[in-house]
DOKOLNU-331358 format. One line per field, with one value per residue (C-alpha): residue number from 1; residue in one letter; x, y, z. Coordinates in steps of 0.02 Angstrom, whole numbers. Layout:
<atoms>
num (NUM / ...)
residuo (a / ...)
x (X / ...)
y (Y / ...)
z (Z / ...)
</atoms>
This chain:
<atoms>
num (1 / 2 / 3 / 4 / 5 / 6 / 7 / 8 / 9 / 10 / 11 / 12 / 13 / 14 / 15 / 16 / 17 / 18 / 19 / 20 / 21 / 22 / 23 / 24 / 25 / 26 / 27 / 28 / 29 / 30 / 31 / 32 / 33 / 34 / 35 / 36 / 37 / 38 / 39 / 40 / 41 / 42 / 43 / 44 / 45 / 46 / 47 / 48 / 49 / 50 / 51 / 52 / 53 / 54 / 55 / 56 / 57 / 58 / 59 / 60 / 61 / 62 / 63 / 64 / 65 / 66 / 67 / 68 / 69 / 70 / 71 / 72 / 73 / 74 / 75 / 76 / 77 / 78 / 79 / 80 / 81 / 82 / 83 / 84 / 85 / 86 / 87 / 88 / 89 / 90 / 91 / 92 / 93 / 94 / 95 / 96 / 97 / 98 / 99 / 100 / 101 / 102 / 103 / 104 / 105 / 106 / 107 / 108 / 109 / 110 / 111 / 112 / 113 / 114 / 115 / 116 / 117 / 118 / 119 / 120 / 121 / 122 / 123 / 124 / 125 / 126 / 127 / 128 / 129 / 130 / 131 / 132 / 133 / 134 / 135 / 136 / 137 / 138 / 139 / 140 / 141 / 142 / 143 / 144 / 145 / 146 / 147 / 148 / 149 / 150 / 151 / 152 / 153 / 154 / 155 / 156 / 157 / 158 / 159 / 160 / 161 / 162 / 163 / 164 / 165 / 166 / 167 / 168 / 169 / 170 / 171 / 172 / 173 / 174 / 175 / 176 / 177 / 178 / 179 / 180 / 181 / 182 / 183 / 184 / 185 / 186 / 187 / 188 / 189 / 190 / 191 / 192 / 193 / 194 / 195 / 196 / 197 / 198 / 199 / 200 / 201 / 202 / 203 / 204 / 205 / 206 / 207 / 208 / 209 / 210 / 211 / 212 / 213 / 214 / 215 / 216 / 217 / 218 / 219 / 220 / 221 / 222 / 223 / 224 / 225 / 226 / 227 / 228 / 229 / 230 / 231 / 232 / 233 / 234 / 235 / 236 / 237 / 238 / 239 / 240 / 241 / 242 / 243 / 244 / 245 / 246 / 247 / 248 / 249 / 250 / 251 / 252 / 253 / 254 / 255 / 256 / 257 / 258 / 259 / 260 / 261 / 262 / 263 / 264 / 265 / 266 / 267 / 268 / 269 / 270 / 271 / 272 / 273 / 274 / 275 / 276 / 277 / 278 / 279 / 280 / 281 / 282 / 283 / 284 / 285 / 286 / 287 / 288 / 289 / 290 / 291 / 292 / 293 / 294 / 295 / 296 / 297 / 298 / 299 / 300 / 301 / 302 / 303 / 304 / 305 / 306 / 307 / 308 / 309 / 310 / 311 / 312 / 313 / 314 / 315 / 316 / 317 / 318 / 319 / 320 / 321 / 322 / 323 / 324 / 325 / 326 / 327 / 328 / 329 / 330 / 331 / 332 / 333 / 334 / 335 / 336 / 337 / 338 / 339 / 340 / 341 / 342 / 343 / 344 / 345 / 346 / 347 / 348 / 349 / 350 / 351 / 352 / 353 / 354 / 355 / 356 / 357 / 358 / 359 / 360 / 361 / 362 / 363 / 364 / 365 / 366 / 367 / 368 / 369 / 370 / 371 / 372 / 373 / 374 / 375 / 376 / 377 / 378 / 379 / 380 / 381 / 382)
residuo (x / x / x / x / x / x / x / x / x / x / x / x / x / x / x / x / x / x / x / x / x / x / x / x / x / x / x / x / x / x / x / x / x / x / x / x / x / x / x / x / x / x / x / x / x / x / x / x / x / x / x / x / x / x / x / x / x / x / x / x / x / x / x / x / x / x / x / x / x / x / x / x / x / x / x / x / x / x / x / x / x / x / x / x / x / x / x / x / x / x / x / x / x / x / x / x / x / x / x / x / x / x / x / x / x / x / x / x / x / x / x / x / x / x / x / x / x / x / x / x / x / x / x / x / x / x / x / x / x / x / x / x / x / x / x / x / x / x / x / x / x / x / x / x / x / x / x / x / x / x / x / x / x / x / x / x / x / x / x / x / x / x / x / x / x / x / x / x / x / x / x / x / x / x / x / x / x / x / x / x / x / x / x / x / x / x / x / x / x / x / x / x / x / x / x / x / x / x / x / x / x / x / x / x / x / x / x / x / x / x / x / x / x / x / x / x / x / x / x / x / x / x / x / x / x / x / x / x / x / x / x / x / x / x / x / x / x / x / x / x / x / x / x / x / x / x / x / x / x / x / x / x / x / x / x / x / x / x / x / x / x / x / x / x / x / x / x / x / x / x / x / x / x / x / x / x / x / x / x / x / x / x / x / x / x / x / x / x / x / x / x / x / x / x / x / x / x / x / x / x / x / x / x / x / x / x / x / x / x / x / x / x / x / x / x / x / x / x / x / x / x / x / x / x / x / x / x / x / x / x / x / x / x / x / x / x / x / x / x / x / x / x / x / x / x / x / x / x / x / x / x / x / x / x / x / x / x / x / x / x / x / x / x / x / x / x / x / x / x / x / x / x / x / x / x / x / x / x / x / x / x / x)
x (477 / 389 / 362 / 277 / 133 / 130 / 87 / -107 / -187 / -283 / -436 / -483 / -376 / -415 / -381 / -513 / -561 / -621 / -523 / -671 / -788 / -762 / -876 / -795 / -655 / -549 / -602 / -468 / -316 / -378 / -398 / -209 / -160 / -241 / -155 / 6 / -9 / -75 / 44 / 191 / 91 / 8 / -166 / -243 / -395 / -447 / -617 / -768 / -948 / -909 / -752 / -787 / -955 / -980 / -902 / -756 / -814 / -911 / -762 / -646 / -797 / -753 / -557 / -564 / -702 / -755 / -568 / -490 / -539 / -604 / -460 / -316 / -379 / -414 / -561 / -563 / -722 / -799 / -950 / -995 / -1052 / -1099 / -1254 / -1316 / -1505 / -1552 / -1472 / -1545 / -1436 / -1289 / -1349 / -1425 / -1249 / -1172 / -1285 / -1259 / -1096 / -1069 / -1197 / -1091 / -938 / -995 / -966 / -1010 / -889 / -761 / -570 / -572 / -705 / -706 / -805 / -743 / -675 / -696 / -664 / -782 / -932 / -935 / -877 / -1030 / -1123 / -1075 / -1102 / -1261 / -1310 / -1227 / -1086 / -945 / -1067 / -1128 / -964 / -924 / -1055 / -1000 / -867 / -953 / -1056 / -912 / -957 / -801 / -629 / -547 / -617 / -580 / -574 / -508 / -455 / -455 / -404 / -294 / -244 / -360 / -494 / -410 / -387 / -561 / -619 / -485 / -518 / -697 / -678 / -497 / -557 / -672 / -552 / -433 / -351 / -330 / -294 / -198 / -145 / 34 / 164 / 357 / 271 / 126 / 232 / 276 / 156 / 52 / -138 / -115 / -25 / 31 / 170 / 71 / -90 / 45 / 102 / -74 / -119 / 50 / 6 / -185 / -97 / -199 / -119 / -78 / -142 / -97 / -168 / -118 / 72 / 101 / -13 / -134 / 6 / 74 / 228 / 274 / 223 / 373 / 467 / 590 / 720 / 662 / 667 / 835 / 897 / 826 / 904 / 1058 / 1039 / 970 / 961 / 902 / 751 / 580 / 520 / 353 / 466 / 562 / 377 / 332 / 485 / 460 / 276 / 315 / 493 / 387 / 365 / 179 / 133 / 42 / -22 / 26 / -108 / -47 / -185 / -127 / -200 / -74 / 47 / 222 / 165 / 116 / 276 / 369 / 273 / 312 / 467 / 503 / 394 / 499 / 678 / 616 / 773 / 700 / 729 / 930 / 959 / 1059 / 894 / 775 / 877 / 858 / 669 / 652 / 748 / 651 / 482 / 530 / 561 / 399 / 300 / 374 / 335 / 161 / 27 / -128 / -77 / -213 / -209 / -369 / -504 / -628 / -723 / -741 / -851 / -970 / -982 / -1002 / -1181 / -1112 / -1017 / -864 / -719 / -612 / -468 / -468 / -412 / -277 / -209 / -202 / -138 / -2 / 47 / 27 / 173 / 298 / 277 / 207 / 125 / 7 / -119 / -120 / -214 / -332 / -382 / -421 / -541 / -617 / -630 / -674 / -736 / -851 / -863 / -884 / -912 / -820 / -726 / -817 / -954 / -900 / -1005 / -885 / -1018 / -858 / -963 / -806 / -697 / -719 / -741 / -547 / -431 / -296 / -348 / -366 / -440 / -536 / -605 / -447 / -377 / -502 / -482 / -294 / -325 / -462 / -323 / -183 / -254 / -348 / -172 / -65 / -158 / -309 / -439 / -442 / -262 / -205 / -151 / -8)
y (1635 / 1642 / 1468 / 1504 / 1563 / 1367 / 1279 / 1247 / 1214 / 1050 / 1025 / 837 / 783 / 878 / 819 / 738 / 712 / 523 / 431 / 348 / 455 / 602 / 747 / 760 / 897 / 951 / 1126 / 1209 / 1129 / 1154 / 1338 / 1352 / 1262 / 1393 / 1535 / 1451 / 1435 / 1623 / 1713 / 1638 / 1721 / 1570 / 1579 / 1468 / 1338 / 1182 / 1120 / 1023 / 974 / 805 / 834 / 769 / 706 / 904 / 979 / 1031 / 1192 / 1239 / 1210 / 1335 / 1423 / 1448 / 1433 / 1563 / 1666 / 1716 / 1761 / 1835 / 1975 / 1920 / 1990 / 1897 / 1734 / 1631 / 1479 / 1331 / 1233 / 1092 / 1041 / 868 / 825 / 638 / 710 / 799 / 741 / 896 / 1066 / 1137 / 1051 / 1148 / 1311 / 1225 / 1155 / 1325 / 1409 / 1290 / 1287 / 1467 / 1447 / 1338 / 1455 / 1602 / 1685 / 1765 / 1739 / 1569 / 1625 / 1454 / 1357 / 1155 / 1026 / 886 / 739 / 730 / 558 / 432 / 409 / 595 / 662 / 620 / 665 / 841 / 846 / 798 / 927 / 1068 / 1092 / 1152 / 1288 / 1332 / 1371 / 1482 / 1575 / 1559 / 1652 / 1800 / 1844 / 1856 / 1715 / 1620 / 1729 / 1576 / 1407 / 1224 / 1042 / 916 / 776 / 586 / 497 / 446 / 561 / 517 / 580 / 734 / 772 / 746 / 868 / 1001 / 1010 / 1033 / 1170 / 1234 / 1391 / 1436 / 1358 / 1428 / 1265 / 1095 / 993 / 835 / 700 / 707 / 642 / 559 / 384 / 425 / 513 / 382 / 280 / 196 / 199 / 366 / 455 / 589 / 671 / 659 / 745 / 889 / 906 / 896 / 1064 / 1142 / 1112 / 1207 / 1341 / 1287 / 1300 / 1147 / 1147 / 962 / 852 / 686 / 745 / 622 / 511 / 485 / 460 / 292 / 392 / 456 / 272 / 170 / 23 / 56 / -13 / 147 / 262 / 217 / 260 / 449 / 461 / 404 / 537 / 666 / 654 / 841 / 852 / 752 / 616 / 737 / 874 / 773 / 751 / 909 / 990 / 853 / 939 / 1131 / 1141 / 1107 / 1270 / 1256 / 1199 / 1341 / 1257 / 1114 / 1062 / 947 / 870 / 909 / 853 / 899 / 1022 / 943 / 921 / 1080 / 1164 / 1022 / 1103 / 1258 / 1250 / 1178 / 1329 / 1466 / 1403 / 1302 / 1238 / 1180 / 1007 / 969 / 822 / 708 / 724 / 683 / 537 / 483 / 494 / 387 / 252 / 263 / 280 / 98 / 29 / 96 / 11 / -147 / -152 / -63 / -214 / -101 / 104 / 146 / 346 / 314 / 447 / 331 / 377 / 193 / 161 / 275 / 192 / 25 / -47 / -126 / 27 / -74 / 16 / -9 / 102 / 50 / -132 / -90 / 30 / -114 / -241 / -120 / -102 / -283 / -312 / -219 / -253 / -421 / -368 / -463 / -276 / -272 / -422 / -375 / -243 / -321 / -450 / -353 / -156 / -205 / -357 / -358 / -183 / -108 / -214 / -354 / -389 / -548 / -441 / -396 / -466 / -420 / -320 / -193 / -29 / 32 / 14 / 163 / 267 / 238 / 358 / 229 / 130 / -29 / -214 / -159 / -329 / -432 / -326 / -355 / -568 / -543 / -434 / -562 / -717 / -629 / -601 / -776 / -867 / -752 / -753 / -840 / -738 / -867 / -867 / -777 / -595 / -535)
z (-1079 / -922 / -851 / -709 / -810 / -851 / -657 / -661 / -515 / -566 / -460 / -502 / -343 / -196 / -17 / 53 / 219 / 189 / 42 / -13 / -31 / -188 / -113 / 64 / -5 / 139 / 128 / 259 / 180 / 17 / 71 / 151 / -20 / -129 / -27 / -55 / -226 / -266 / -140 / -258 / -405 / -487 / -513 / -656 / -577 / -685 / -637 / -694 / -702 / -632 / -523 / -338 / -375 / -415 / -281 / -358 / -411 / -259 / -158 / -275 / -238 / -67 / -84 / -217 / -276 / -117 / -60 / -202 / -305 / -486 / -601 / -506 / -553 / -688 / -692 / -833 / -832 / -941 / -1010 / -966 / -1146 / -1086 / -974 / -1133 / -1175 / -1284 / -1352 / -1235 / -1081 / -1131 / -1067 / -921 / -886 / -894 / -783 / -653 / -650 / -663 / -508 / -430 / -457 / -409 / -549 / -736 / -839 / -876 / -940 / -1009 / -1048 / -1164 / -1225 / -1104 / -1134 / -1319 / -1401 / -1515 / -1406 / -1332 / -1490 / -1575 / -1420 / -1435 / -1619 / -1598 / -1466 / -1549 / -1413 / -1525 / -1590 / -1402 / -1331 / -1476 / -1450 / -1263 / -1304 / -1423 / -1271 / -1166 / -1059 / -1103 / -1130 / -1230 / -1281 / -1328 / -1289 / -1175 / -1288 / -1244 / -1400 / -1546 / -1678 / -1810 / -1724 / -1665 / -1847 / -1894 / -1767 / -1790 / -1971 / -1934 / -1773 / -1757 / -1836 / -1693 / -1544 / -1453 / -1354 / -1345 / -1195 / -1198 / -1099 / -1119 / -1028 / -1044 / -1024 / -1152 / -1268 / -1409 / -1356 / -1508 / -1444 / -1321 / -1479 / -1355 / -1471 / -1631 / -1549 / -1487 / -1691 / -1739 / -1634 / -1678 / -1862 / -1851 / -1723 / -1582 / -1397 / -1288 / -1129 / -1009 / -911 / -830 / -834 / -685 / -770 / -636 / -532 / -625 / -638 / -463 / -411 / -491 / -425 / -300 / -430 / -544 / -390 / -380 / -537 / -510 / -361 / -453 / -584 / -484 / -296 / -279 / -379 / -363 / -502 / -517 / -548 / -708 / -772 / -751 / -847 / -1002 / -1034 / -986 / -1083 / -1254 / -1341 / -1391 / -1227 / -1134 / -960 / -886 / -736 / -567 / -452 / -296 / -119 / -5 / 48 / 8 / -181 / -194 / -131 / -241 / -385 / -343 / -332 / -494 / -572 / -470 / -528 / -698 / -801 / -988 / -996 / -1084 / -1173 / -1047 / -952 / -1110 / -1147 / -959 / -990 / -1108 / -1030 / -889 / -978 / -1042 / -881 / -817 / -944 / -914 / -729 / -727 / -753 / -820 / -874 / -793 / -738 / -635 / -704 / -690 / -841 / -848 / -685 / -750 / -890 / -807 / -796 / -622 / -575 / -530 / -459 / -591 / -558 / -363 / -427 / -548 / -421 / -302 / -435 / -498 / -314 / -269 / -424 / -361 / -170 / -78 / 98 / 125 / 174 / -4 / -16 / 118 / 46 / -120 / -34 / 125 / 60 / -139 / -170 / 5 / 40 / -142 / -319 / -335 / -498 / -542 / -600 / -740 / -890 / -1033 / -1086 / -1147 / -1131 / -1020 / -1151 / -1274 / -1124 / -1079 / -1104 / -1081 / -1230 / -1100 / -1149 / -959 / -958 / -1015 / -864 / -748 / -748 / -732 / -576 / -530 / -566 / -488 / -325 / -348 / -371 / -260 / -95 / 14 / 95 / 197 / 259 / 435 / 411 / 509)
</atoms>
């Protein structure tokens, strides 16, 4: 099998130039990091409506259409079915982002993010029946779904559209794999069982699992001192059989060339190292506070447009190390500088929106408590 077929280039993540704000893609190194990554002979680009405040696909725009001739690359791009107001929006959606690509045709082309609310969304707006005719016309090569939910729901819309799809893409990961509300390894069987490829996001999760304790860094090093915890990840999703393309959000150089390099001498996972997975999949969970894999489906969702993921990132953090930065950042660049936490009303509307399956509110006052009980604003920094 030819694994390097596998390495997606996902383009959810790209470098920016300032960290906090989405649009300002570092187009230069995102340039020398597409040369990189097509000179080894990868060449598959994962991009949506929504990525980078919808610059994502402008800047592959630049980094790739305009560089590289058509036929030596491949483009996935995704309807953003919660912007849908009519049937009508999904061809205005498609013409604007093949607009915004530069091109006329999509090799891969889904219904994004499909779980309960968006699910009905795009049944309501004819989606599933668009893309398929997407694909008749040649507009899409192959088409699909990106999938953001339990099994039970994957079921109901496989038996309903597996006939006209091509792929399914799953969050799947070692930490996600057996777990009860993500569902990760009985979504996989589900589109083994209708003959449906897998394609993967979130294999890092979001990058809960490259961010582990020291204690778990440790134990890799321990096992094996010569090859990256991304790279472990990245093996667990690309050594199963049905699994077609495995994508990795990458925003700088080193991760790239990690990624790379895993691709260009790939060893399918043995099961010393499967067993180590799991052991350390349990460990993670019991030090991460909130799962979160920061997609931030949520803030859009919120009627406050709290920053959801940017204080679970720093409470995770905060668990597992005690400067005191941490704490300053919670107080002066969040709650002053952005939305602060307290205003959430409970109102829940972020909750079926997260692809982590997370009581966001429950969540939210423990941050809020945590910080509350762990620190003064008041206090002298160092």
């Amino acid at each position: 099998m030819n694994y390097k077929s596998k390495f997606g280039f996902g383009c959810m993540r790209l470098p920016q130039i300032d960290k906090n704000k989405a649009s300002s893609i570092d187009q230069d190194l995102f340039n020398e990091m597409v040369d990189i990554y097509m000179e080894k002979g990868f060449n598959y680009f994962d991009t949506s409506y929504a990525y980078h405040d919808g610059k994502s696909e402008i800047a592959i725009k630049k980094a790739v259409v305009e560089r590289y001739p058509r036929e030596s690359y491949q483009i996935c791009d995704k309807m953003p079915t919660w912007a849908l107001k009519s049937k009508e929006d999904n061809e205005k959606f498609v013409e604007e982002m093949l607009e915004r690509l530069g091109i006329d045709y999509f090799d891969v082309f889904f219904v994004h993010n499909i779980n309960v609310p968006w699910f009905k969304q795009a049944e309501q707006y004819g989606t599933f029946e668009y893309v398929k005719k997407m694909k008749e016309e040649g507009i899409a090569k192959k088409i699909g779904f990106s999938f953001h939910d339990n099994s039970e729901l994957l079921k109901k819309v496989l038996d309903k559209y597996s006939d006209i799809l091509d792929i399914v893409q799953l969050e799947l990961n070692y930490l996600d794999w057996e777990d009860s509300s993500i569902e990760a390894h009985k979504c996989y069987d589900l589109c083994v069982e209708y003959g449906l490829d897998v394609y993967v996001m979130e294999p890092l999760k979001g990058g809960v699992i490259v961010n582990p304790s020291d204690e778990i860094k440790d134990e890799f090093k321990k096992f094996n001192s010569e090859k990256s915890i991304a790279s472990f990840a990245i093996r667990f999703c690309a050594s199963l059989e049905h699994v077609k393309m495995v994508l990795s959000g990458m925003n700088c150089i080193e991760d790239l060339l990690d990624n790379c390099n895993t691709y260009e001498n790939f060893e399918v996972l043995n099961e010393d190292e499967t067993e180590f997975l799991e052991k350390m999949a349990k460990k993670l969970k019991e030090t991460v506070a909130v799962p979160c894999s920061e997609c931030g489906y949520c803030v859009d969702a919120c009627p406050e447009m709290i920053p959801i993921p940017e204080y679970f990132n720093l409470y995770n953090t905060s668990k597992n190390q005690s400067e005191s930065n941490i704490y300053r950042l919670y107080y002066d660049k969040l709650c002053d500088e952005k939305v602060s936490a307290e205003k959430c009303s409970y109102c829940e509307s972020c909750v079926e929106h997260c692809t982590q399956k997370i009581n966001i509110p429950n969540e939210l006052e423990k941050t809020r408590k945590h910080f509350k009980d762990g620190f003064s604003p008041y206090a002298d920094y160092p």
